[in-house]
C-alpha positions as CSV (number, residue, x, y, z in Angstrom):
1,X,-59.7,16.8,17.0
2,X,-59.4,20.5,16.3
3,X,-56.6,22.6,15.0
4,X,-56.0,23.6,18.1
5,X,-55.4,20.3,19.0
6,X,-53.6,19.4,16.1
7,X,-51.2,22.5,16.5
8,X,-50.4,21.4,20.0
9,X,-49.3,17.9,19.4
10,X,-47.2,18.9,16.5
11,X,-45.5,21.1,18.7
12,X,-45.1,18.8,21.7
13,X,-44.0,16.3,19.0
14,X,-41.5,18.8,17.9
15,X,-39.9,19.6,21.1
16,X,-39.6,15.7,21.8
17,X,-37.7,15.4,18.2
18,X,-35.3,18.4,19.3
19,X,-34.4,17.0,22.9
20,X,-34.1,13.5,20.9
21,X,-31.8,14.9,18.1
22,X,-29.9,17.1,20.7
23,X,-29.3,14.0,22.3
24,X,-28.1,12.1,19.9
25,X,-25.7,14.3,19.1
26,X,-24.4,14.6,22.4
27,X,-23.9,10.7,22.5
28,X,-22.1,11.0,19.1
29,X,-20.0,13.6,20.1
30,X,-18.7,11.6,23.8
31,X,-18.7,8.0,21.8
32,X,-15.3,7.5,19.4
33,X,-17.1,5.1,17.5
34,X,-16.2,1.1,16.9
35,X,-12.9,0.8,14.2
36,X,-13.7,-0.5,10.8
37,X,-11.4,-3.9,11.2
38,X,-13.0,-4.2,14.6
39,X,-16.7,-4.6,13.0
40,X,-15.6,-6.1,10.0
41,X,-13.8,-9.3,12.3
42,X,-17.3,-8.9,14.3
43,X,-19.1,-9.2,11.1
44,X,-16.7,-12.1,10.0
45,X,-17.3,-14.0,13.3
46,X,-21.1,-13.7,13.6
47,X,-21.0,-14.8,9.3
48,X,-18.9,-17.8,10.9
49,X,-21.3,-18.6,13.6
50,X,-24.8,-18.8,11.2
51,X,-22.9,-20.9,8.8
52,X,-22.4,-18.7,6.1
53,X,-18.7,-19.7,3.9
54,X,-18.4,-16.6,2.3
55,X,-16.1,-16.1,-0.6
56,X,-13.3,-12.9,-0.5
57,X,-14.2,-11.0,-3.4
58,X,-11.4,-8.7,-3.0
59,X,-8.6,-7.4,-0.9
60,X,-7.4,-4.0,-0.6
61,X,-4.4,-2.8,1.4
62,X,-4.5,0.8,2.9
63,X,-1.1,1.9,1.6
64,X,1.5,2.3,4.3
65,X,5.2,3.1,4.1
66,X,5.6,0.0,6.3
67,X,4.6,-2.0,3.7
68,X,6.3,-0.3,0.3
69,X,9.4,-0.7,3.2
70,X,9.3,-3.9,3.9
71,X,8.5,-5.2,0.2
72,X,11.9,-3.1,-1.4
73,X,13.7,-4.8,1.8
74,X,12.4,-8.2,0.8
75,X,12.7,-7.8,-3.2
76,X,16.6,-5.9,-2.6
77,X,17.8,-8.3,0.1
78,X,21.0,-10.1,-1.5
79,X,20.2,-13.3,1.0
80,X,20.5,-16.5,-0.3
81,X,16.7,-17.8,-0.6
């Protein structure tokens, strides 16, 4: 193979690689991509299904004025538990 050669398939190779990238990105751009909880229940599921009992190692709330709200409401309610 010369270095003729060589030259063109590194530049066909290149213009495949751009039209690849460019489309890529276009798919990224039109996709809004798959929620966190959604794969991590899909995640959980498929875990189920093999057989794996997998052990929570930790659990961290997003914080959210819903729940500091609700927890005051629950702590400060003068109810009779």
């Amino acid at each position: 193979m010369t270095d003729n050669d060589k030259d063109r398939v590194i530049e066909s190779l290149t213009k495949r690689l751009d039209c690849l990238e460019a489309e890529v990105g276009r798919l990224r751009a039109s996709s809004p991509g798959i929620p966190e909880d959604v794969l991590v229940a899909i995640s959980a599921a498929v875990s189920a299904y093999l057989g794996n009992d997998g052990k929570v190692q930790a659990v961290r709330f997003a914080p959210s004025e819903n729940w500091t709200r609700q927890g005051r409401r629950a702590l400060q309610n003068h109810s009779i538990r």
